[in-house]
C-alpha positions as a Markdown table, in Angstrom:
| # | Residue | x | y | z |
|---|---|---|---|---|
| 1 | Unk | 0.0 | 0.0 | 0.0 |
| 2 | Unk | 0.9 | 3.1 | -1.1 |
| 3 | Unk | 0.9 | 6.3 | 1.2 |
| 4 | Unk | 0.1 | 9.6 | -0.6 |
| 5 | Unk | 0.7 | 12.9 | 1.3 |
| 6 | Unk | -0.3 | 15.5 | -0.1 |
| 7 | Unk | 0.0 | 19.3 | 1.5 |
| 8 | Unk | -3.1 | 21.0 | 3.0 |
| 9 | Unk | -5.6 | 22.3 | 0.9 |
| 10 | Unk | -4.9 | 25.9 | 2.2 |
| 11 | Unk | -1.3 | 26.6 | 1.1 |
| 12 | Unk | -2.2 | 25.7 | -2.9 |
| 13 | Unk | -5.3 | 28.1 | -2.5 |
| 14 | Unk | -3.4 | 31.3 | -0.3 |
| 15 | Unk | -2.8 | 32.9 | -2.9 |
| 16 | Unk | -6.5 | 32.5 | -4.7 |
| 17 | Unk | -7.4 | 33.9 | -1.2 |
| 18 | Unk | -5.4 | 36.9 | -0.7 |
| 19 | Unk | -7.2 | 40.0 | -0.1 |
| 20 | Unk | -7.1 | 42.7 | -2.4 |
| 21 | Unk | -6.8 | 46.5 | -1.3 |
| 22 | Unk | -10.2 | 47.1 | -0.6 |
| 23 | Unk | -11.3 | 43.9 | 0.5 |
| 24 | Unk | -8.4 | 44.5 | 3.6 |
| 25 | Unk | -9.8 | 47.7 | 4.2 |
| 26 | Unk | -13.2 | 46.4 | 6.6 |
| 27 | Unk | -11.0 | 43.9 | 7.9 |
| 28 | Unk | -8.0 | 46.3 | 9.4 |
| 29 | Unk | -10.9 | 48.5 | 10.7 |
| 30 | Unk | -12.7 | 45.8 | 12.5 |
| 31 | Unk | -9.4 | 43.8 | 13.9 |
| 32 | Unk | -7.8 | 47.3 | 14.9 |
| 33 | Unk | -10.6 | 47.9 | 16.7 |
| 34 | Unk | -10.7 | 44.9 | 18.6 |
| 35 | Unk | -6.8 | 44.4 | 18.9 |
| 36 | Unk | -6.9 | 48.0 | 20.5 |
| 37 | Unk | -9.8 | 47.2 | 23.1 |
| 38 | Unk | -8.2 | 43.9 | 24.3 |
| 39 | Unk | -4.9 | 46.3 | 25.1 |
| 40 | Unk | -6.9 | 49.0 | 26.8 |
| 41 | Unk | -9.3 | 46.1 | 28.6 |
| 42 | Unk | -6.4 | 44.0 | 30.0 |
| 43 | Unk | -5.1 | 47.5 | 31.3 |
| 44 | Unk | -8.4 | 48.2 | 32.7 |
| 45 | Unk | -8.6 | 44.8 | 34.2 |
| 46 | Unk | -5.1 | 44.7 | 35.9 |
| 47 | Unk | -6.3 | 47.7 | 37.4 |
| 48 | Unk | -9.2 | 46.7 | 39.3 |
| 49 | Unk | -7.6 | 43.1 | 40.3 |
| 50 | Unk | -4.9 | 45.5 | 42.1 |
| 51 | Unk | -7.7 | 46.8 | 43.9 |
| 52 | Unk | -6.9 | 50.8 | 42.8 |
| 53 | Unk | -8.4 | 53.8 | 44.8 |
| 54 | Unk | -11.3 | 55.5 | 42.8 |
| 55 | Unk | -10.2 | 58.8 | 42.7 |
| 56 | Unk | -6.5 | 58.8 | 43.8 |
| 57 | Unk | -4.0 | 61.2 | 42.1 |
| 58 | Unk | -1.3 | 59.1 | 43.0 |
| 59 | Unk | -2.2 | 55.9 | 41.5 |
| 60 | Unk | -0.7 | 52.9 | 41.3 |
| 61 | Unk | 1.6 | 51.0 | 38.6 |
| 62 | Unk | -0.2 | 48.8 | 36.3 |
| 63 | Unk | 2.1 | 48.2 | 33.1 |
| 64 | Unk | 4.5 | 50.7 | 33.4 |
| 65 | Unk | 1.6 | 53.3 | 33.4 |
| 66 | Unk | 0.0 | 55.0 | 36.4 |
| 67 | Unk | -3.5 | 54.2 | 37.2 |
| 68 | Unk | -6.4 | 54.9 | 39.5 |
| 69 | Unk | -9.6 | 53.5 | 39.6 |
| 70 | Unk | -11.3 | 55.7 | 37.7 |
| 71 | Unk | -9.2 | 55.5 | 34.9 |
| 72 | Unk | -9.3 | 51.7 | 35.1 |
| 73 | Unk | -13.2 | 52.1 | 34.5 |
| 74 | Unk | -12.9 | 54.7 | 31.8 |
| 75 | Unk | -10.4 | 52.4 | 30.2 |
| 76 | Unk | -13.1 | 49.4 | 30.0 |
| 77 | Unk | -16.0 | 51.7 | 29.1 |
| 78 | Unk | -13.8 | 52.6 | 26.1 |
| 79 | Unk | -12.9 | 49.1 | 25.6 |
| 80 | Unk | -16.8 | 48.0 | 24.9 |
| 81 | Unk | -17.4 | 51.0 | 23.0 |
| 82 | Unk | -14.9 | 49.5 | 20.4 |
| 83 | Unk | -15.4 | 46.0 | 20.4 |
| 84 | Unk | -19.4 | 47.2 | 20.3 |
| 85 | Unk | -18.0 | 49.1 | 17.1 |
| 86 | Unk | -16.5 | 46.6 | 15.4 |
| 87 | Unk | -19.2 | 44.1 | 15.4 |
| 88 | Unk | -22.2 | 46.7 | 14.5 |
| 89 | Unk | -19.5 | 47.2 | 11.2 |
| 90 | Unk | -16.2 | 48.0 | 9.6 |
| 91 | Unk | -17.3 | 51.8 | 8.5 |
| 92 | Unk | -18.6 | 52.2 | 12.0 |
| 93 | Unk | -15.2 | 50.4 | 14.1 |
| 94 | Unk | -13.9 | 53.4 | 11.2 |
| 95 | Unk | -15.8 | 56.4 | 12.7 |
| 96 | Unk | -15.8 | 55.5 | 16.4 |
| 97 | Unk | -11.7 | 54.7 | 16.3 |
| 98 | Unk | -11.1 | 58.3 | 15.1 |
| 99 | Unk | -13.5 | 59.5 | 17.3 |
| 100 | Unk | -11.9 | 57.6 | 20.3 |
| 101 | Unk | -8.4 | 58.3 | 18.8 |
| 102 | Unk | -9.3 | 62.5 | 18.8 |
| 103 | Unk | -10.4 | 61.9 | 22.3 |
| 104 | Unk | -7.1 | 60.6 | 23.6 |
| 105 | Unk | -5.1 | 62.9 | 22.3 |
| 106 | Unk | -7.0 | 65.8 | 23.8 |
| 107 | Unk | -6.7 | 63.4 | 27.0 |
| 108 | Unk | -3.1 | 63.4 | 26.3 |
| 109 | Unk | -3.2 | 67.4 | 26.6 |
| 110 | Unk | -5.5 | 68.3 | 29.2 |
| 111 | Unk | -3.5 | 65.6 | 31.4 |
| 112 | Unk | -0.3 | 67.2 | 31.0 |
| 113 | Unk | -1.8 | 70.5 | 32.3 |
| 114 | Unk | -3.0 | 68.6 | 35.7 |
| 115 | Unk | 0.2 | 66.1 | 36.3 |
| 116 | Unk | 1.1 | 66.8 | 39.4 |
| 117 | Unk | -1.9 | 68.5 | 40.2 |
| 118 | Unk | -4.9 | 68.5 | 42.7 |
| 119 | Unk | -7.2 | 68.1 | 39.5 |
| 120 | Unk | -5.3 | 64.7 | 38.2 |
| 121 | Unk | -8.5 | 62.9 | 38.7 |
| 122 | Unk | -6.9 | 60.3 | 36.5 |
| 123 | Unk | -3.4 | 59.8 | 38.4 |
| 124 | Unk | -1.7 | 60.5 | 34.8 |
| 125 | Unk | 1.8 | 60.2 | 34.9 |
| 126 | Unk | 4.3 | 61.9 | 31.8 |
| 127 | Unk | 4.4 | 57.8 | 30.2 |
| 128 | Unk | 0.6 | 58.1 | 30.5 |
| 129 | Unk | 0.6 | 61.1 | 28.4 |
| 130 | Unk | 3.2 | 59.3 | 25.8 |
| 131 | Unk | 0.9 | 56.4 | 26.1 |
| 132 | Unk | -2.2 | 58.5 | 25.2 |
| 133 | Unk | -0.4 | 60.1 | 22.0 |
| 134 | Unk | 0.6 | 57.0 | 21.0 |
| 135 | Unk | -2.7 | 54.9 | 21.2 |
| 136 | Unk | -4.4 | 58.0 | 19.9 |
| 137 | Unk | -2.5 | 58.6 | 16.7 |
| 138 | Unk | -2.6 | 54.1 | 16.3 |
| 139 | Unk | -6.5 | 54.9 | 16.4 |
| 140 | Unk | -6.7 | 57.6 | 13.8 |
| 141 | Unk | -4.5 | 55.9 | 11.3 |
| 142 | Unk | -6.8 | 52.5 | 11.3 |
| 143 | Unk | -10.0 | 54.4 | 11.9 |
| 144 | Unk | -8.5 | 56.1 | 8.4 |
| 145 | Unk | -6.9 | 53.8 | 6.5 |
| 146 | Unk | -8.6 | 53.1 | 3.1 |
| 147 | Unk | -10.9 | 55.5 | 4.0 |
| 148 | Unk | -9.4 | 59.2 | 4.3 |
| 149 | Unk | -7.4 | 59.0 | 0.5 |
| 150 | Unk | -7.9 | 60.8 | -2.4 |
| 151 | Unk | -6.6 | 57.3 | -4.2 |
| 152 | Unk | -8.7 | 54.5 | -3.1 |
| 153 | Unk | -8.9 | 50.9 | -4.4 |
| 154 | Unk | -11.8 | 50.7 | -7.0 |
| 155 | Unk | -13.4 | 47.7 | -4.5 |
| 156 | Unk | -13.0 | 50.4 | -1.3 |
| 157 | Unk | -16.4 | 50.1 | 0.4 |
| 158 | Unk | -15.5 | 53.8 | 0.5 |
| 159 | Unk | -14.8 | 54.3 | -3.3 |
| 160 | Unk | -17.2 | 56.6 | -5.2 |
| 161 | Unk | -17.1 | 56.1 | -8.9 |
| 162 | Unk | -17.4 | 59.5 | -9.9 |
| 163 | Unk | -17.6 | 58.4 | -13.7 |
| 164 | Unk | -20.9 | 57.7 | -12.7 |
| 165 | Unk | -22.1 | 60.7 | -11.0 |
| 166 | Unk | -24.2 | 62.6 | -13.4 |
| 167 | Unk | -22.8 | 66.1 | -14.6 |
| 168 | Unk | -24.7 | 68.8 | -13.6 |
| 169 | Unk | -26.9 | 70.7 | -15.9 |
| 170 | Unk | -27.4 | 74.0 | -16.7 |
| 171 | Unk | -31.3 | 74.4 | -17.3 |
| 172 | Unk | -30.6 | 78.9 | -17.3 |
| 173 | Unk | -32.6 | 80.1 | -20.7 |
| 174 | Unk | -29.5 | 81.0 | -23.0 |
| 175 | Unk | -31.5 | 82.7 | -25.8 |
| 176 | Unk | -34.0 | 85.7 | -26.0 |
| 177 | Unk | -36.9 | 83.6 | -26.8 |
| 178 | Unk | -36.0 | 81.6 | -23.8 |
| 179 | Unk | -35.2 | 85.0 | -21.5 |
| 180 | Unk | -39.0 | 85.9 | -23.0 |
| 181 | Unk | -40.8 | 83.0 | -22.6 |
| 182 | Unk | -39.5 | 82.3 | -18.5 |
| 183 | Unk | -41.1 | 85.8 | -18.4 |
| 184 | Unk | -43.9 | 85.0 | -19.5 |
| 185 | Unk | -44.0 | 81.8 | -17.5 |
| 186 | Unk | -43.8 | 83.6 | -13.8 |
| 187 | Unk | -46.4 | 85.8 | -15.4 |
| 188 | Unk | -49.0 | 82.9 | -16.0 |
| 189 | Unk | -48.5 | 81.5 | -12.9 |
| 190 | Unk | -48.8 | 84.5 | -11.0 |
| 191 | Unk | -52.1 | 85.2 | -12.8 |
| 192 | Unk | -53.3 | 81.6 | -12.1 |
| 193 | Unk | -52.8 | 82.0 | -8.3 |
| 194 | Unk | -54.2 | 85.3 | -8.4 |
| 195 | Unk | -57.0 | 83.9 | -10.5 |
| 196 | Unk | -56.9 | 86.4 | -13.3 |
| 197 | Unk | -55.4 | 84.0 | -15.9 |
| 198 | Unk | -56.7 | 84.3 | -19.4 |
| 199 | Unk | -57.9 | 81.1 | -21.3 |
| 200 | Unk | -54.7 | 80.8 | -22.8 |
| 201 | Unk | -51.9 | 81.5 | -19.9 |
| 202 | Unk | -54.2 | 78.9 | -18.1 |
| 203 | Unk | -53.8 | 76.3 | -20.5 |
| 204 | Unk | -49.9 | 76.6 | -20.8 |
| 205 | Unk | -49.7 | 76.5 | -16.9 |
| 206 | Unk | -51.8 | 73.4 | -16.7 |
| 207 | Unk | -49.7 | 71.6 | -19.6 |
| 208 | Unk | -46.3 | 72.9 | -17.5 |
| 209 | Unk | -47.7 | 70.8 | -14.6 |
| 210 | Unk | -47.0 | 67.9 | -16.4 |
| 211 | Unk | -42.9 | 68.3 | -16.2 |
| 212 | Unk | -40.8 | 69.1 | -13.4 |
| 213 | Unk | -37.6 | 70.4 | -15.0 |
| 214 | Unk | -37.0 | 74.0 | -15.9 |
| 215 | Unk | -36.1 | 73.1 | -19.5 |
| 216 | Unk | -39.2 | 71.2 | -20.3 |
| 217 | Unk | -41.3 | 73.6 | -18.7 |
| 218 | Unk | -39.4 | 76.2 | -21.0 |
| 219 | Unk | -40.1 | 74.1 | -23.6 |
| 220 | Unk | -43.8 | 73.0 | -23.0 |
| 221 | Unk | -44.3 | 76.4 | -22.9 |
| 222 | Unk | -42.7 | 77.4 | -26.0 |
| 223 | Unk | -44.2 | 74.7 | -27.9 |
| 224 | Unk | -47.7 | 76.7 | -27.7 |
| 225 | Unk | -46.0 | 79.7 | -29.6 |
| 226 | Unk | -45.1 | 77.7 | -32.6 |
């Protein structure tokens, strides 16, 4: 008996399966999302397990950072509010990680006016204001990437196709006739509000009624001069 081995199924089909561009886009947006709230939750954890005062401004050291209580809770808060993100969708994980990202660099700056401080509610210390920088600026770049370009991939869930967008049209009259008969138009319709239409205005109106644009409605009206 012969024994055939053969290697798994997966390594001949890798490169079938490789993502393109904007197929990578949704999934960098939902994994960074995630990836950055199982950092900040294990942070958050540590803290509480450590058994942190609330509101101390000392703190206490929990990876290398300063922490409280307070921030410990803050850090898990923000930790559901991005996994929550990244399973309602990829252009949501998007929005919320910039919005979380702006929101720890502003923590990052009104920190580093309290350190040291009565008012360092959140016992920041000069690595948690590196910390925040850093985590904030990781958050804006995946909450951006394949999103924020002015060259996306044609299969971006963000791409527009602006071949297809339709090119605005100009419906202004161009001619005299046309210049006239627009005239005449807010004339007619006046007189029809105002009830003082003659036979003839009150015909064009009613056959105007049947278009929306301003260039058949120049038209439909024009069309009863010829």
């Amino acid at each position: 008996m012969t024994l055939h081995l053969s290697r798994p199924a997966w390594t001949h089909r890798s490169g079938a399966h490789a993502l393109s561009p904007g197929e990578r886009v949704p999934v960098v947006h939902r994994a960074g999302a995630l990836v950055v709230a199982a950092a900040i939750t294990v942070f958050g954890v540590l803290g509480f397990l450590n058994g942190l005062d609330f509101f101390s401004t000392d703190g206490d050291r929990v990876l290398g950072l300063s922490s409280n209580g307070l921030l410990s809770t803050i850090s898990l808060v923000t930790a559901a509010v991005l996994v929550a993100a990244a399973l309602r969708g990829p252009r949501v994980a998007s929005t919320v990680m910039m919005v979380v990202g702006s929101l720890f660099l502003l923590s990052a700056l009104a920190n580093l006016a309290v350190l040291e401080t009565d008012w360092n509610i959140l016992a920041f210390r000069f690595a948690n204001v590196v910390f925040s920088v850093v985590a904030g600026l990781v958050l804006l770049l995946l909450g951006a990437y394949g999103r924020v370009s002015g060259n996306l991939p044609a299969d971006s869930p963000y791409a527009r196709d602006r071949d297809d967008d339709p090119e605005p049209v100009d419906e202004s009259p161009s001619t005299p006739a046309e210049y006239e008969a627009e005239r005449a138009m807010r004339d007619a319709e006046v007189a029809v509000v105002q009830h003082l239409a003659t036979p003839d205005q009150q015909r064009r109106v009613e056959a105007m009624a049947q278009v929306t644009s301003r260039v058949d409605r120049r038209r439909v009206w024009m069309s009863f001069d010829r």
